[in-house]
Biopython code that builds the backbone (N, CA, C, O; Angstrom):
import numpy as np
from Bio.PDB.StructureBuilder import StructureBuilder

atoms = [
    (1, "UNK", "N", (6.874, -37.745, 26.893)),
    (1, "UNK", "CA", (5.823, -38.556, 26.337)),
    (1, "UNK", "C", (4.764, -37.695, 25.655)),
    (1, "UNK", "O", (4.286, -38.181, 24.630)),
    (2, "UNK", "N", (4.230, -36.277, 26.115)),
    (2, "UNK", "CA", (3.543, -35.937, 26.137)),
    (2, "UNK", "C", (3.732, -34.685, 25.362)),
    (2, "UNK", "O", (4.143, -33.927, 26.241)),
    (3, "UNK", "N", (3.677, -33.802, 23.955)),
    (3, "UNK", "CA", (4.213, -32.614, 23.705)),
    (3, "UNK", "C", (3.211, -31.807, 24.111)),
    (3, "UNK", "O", (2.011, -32.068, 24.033)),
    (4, "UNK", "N", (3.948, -30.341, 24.757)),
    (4, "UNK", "CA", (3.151, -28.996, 24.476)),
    (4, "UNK", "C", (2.863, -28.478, 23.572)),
    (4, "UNK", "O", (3.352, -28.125, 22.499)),
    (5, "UNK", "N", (1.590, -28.430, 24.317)),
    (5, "UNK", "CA", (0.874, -27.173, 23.406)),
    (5, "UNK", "C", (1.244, -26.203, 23.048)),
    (5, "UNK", "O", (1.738, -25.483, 23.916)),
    (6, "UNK", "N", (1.200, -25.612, 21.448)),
    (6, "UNK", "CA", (1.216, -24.464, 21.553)),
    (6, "UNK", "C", (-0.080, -23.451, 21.184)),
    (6, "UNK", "O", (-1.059, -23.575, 20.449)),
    (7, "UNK", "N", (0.400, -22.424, 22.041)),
    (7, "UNK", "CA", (-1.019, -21.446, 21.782)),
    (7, "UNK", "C", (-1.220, -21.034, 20.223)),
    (7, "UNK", "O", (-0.446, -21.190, 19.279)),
    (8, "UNK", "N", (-2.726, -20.364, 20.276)),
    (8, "UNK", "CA", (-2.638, -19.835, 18.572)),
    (8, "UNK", "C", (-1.983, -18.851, 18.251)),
    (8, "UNK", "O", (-1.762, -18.878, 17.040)),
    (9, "UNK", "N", (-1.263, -17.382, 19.089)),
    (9, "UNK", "CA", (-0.234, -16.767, 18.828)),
    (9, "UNK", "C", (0.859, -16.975, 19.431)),
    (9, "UNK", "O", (1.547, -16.009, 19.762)),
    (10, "UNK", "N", (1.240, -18.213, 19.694)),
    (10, "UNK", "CA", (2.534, -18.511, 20.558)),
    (10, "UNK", "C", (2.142, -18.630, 21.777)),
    (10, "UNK", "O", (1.046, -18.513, 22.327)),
    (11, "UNK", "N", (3.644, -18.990, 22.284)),
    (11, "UNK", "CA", (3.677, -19.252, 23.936)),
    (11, "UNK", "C", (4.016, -18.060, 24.888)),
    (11, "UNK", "O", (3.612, -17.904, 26.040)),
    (12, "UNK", "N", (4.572, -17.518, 24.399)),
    (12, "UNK", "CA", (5.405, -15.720, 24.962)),
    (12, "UNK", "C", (4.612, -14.693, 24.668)),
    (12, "UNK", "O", (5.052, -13.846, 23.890)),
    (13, "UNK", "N", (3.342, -14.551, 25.195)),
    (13, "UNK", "CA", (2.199, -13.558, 25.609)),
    (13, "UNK", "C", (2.447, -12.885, 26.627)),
    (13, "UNK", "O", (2.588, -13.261, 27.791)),
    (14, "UNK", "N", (2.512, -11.663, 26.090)),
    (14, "UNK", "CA", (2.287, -11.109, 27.804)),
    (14, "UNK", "C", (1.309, -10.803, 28.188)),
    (14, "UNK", "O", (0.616, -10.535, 27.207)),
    (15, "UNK", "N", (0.666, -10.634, 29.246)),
    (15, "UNK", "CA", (-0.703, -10.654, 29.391)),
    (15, "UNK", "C", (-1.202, -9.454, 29.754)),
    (15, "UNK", "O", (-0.672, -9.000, 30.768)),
    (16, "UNK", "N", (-2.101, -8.743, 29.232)),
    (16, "UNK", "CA", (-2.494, -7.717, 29.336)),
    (16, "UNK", "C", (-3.873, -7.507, 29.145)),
    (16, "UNK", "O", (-4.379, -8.393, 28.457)),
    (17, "UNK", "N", (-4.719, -6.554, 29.555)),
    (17, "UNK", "CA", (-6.268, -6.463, 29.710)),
    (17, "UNK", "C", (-7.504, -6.325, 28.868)),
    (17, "UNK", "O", (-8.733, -6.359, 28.931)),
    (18, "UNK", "N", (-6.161, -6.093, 27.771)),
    (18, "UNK", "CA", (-6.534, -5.957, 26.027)),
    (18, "UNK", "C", (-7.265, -7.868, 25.552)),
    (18, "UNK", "O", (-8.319, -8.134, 24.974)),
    (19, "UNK", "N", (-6.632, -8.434, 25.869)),
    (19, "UNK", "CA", (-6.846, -9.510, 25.204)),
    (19, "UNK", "C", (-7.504, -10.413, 26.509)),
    (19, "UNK", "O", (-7.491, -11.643, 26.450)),
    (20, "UNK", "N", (-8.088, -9.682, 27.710)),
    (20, "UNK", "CA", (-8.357, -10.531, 28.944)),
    (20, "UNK", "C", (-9.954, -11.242, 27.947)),
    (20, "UNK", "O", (-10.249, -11.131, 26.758)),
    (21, "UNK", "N", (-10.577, -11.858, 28.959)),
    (21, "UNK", "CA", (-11.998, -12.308, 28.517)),
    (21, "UNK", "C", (-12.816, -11.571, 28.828)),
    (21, "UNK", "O", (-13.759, -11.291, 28.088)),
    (22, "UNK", "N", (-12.621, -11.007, 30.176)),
    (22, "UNK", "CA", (-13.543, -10.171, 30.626)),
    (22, "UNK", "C", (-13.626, -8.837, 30.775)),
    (22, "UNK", "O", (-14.519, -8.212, 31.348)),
    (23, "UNK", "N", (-12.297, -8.264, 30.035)),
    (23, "UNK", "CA", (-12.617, -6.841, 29.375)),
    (23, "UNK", "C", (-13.860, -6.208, 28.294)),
    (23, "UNK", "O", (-14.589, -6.916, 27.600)),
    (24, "UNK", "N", (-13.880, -5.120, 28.336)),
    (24, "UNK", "CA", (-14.525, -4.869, 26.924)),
    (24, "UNK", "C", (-14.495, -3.331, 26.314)),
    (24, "UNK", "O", (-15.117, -2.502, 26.978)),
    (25, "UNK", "N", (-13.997, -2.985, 25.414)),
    (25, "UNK", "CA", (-13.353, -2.068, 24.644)),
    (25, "UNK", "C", (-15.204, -0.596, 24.627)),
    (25, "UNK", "O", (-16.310, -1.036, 24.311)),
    (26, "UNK", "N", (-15.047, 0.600, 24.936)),
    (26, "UNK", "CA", (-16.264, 0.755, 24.361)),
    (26, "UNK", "C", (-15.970, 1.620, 22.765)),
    (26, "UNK", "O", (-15.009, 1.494, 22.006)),
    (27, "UNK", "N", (-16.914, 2.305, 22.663)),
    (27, "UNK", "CA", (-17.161, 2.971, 20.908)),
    (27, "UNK", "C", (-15.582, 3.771, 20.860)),
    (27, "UNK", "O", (-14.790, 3.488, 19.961)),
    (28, "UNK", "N", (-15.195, 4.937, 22.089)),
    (28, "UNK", "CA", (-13.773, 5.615, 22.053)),
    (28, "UNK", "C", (-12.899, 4.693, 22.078)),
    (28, "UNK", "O", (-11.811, 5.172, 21.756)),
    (29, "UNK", "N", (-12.833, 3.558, 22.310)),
    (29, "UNK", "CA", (-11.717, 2.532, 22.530)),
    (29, "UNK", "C", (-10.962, 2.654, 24.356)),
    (29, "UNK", "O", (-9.799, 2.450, 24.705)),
    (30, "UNK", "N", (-11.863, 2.954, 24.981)),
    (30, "UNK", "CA", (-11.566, 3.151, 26.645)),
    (30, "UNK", "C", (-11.835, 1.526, 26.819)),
    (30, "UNK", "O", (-12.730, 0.923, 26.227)),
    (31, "UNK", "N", (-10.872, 0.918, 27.763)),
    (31, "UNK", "CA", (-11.254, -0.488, 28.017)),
    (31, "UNK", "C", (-12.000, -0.247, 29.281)),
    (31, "UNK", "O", (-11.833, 0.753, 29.978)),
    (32, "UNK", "N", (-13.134, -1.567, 29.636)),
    (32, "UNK", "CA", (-14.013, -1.562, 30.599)),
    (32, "UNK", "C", (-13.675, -2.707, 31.288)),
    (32, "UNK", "O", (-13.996, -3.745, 30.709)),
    (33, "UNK", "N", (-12.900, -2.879, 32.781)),
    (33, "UNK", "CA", (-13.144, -4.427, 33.067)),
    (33, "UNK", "C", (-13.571, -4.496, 34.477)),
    (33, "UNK", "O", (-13.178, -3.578, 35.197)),
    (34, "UNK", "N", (-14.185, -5.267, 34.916)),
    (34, "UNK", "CA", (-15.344, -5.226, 35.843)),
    (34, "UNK", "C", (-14.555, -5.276, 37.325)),
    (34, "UNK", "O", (-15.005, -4.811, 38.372)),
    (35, "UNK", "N", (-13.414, -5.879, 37.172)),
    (35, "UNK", "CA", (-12.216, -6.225, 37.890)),
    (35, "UNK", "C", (-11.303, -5.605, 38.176)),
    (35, "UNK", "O", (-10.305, -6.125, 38.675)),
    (36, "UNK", "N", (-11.407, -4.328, 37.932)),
    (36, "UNK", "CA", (-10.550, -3.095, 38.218)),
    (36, "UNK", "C", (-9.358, -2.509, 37.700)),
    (36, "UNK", "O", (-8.810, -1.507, 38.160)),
    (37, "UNK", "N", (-8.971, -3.209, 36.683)),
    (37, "UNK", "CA", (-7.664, -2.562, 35.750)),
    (37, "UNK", "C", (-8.829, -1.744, 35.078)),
    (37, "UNK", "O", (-10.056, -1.831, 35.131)),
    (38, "UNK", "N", (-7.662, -0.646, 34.214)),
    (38, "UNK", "CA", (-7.656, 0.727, 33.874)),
    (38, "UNK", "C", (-7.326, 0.883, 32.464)),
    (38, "UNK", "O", (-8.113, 1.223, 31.581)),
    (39, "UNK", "N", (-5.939, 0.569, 32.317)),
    (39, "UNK", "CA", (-5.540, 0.541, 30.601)),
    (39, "UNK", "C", (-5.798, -0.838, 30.133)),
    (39, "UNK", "O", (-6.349, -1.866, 30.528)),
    (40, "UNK", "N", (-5.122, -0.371, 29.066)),
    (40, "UNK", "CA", (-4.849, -1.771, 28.043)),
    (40, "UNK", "C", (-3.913, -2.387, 28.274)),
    (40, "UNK", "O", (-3.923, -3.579, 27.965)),
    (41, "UNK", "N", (-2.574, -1.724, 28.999)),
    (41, "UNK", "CA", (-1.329, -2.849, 29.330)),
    (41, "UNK", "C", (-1.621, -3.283, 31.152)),
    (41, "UNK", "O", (-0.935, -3.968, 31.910)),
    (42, "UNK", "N", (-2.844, -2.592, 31.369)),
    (42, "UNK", "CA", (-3.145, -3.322, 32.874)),
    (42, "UNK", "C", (-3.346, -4.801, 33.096)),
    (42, "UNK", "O", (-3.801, -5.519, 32.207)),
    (43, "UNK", "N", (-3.043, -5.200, 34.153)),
    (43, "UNK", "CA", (-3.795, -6.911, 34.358)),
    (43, "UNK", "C", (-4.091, -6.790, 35.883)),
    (43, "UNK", "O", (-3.480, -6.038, 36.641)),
    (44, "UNK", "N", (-5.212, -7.713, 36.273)),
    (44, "UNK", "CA", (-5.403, -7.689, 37.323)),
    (44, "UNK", "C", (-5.474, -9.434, 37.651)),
    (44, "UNK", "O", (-5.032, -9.916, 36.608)),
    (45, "UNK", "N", (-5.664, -10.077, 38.174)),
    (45, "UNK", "CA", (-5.656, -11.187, 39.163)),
    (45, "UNK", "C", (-6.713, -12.203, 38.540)),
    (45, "UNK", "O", (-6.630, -13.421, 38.700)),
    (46, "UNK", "N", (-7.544, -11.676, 37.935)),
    (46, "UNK", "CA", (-8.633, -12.636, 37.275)),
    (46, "UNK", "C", (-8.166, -12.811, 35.751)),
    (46, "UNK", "O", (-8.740, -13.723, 35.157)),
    (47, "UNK", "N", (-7.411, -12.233, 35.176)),
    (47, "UNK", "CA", (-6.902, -12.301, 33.818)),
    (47, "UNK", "C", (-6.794, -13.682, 33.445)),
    (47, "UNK", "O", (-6.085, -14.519, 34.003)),
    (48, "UNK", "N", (-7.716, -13.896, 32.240)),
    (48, "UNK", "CA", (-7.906, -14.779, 31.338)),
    (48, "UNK", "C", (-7.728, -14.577, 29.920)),
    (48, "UNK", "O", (-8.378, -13.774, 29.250)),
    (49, "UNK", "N", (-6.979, -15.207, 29.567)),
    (49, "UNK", "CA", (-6.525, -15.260, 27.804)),
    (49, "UNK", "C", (-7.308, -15.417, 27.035)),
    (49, "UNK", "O", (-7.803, -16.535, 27.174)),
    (50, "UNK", "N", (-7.847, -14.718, 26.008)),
    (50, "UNK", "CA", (-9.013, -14.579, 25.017)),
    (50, "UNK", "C", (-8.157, -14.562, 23.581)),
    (50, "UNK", "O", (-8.273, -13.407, 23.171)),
    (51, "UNK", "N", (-7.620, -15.071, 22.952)),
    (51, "UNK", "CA", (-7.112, -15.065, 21.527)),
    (51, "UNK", "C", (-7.826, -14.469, 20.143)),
    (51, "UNK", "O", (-7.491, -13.886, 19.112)),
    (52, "UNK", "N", (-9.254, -15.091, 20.905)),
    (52, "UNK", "CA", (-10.206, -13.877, 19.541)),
    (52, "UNK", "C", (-10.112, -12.639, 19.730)),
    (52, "UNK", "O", (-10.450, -12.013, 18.725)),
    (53, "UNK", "N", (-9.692, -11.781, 20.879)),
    (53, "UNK", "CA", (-9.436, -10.205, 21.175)),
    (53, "UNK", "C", (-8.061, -9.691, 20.744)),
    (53, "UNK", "O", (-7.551, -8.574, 20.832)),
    (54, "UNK", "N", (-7.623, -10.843, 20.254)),
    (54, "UNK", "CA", (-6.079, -10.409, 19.484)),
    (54, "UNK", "C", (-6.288, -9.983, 18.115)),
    (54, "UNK", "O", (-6.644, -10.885, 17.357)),
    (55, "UNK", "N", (-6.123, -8.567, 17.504)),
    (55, "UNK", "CA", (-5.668, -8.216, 16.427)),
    (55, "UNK", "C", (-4.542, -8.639, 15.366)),
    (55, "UNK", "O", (-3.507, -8.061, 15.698)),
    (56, "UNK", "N", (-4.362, -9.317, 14.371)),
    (56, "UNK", "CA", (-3.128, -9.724, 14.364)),
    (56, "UNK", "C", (-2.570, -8.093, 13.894)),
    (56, "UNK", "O", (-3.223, -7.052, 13.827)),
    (57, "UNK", "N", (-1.249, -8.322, 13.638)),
    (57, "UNK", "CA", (-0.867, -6.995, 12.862)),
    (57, "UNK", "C", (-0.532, -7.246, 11.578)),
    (57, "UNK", "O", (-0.216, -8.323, 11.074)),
    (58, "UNK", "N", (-0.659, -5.733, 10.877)),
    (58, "UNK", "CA", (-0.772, -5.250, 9.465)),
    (58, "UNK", "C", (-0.120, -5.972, 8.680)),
    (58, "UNK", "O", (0.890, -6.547, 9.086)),
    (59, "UNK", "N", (-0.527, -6.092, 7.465)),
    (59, "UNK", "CA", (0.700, -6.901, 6.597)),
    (59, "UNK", "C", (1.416, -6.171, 5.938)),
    (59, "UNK", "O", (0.769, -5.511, 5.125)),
    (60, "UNK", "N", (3.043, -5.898, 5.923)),
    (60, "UNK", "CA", (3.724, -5.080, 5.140)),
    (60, "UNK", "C", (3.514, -4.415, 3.753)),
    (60, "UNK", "O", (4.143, -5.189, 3.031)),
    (61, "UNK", "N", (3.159, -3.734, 3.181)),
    (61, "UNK", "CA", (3.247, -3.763, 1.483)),
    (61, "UNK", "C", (4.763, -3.908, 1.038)),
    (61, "UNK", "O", (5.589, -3.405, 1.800)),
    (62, "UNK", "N", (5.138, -4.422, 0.102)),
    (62, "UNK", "CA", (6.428, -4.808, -0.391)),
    (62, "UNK", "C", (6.317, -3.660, -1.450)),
    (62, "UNK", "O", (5.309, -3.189, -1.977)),
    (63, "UNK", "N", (7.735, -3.320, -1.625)),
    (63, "UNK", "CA", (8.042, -2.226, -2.688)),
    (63, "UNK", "C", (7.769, -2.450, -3.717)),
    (63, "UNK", "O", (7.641, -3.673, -3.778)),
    (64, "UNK", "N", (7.473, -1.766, -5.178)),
    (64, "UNK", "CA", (6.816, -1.580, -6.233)),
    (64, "UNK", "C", (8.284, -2.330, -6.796)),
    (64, "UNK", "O", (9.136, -1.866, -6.039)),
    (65, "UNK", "N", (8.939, -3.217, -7.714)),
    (65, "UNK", "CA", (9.961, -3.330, -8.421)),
    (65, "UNK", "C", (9.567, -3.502, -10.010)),
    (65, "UNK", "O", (8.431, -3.737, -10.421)),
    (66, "UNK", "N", (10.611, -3.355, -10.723)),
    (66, "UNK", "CA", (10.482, -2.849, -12.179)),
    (66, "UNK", "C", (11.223, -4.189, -12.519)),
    (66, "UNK", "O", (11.535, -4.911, -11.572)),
    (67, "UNK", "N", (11.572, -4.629, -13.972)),
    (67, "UNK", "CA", (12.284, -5.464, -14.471)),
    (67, "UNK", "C", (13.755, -5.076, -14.812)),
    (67, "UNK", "O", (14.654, -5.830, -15.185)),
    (68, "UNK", "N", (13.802, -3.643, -14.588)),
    (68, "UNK", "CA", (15.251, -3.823, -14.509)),
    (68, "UNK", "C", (15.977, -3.740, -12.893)),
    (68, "UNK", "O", (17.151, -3.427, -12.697)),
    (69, "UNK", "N", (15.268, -3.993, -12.129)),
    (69, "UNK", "CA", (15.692, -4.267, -10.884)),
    (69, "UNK", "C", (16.139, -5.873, -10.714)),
    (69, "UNK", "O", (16.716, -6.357, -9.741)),
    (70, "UNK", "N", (15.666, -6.640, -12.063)),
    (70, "UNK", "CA", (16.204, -8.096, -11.775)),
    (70, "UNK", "C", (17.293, -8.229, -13.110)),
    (70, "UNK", "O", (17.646, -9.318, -13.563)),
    (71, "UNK", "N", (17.691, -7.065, -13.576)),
    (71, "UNK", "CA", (18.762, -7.605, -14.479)),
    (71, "UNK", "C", (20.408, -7.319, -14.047)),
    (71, "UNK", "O", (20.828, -6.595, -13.145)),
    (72, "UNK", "N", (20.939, -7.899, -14.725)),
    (72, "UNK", "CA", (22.519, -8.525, -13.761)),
    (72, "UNK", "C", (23.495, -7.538, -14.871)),
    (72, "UNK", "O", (24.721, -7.512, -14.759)),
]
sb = StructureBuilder()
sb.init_structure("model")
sb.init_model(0)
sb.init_chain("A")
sb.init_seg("    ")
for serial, (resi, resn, name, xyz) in enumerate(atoms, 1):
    if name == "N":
        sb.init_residue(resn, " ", resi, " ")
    sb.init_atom(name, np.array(xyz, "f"), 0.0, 1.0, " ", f" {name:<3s}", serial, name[0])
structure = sb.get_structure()
């Protein structure tokens, strides 16, 4: 009756301390969380999903092509 939701980067997150709520990155990029994980692929027990702390990733550049790359 009812469809799922889907999240704004999908459903298959893994969760990590990078994107928690209550982390926070300082100026070196050392994460800070008040809750006792360490890295960025840490999680601890209070982990909450923050989607604005998601980076998306880079956009490819596509190769330079010429016009005789489209002739037959």
């Amino acid at each position: 009756m009812f469809l799922s939701k889907k999240k704004l980067f999908g459903n298959n997150i893994p969760p990590r301390c990078e994107y928690c709520r209550y982390s926070t990155k300082n100026n070196s990029g050392k994460l800070s969380c008040p809750y006792g994980a360490g890295t960025l692929e840490d999680t601890c027990k209070r982990y909450e999903y923050n989607p604005l702390k998601r980076e998306p990733r880079s956009v490819q550049t596509l190769p330079k092509f010429t016009a005789d790359d489209f002739k037959l």
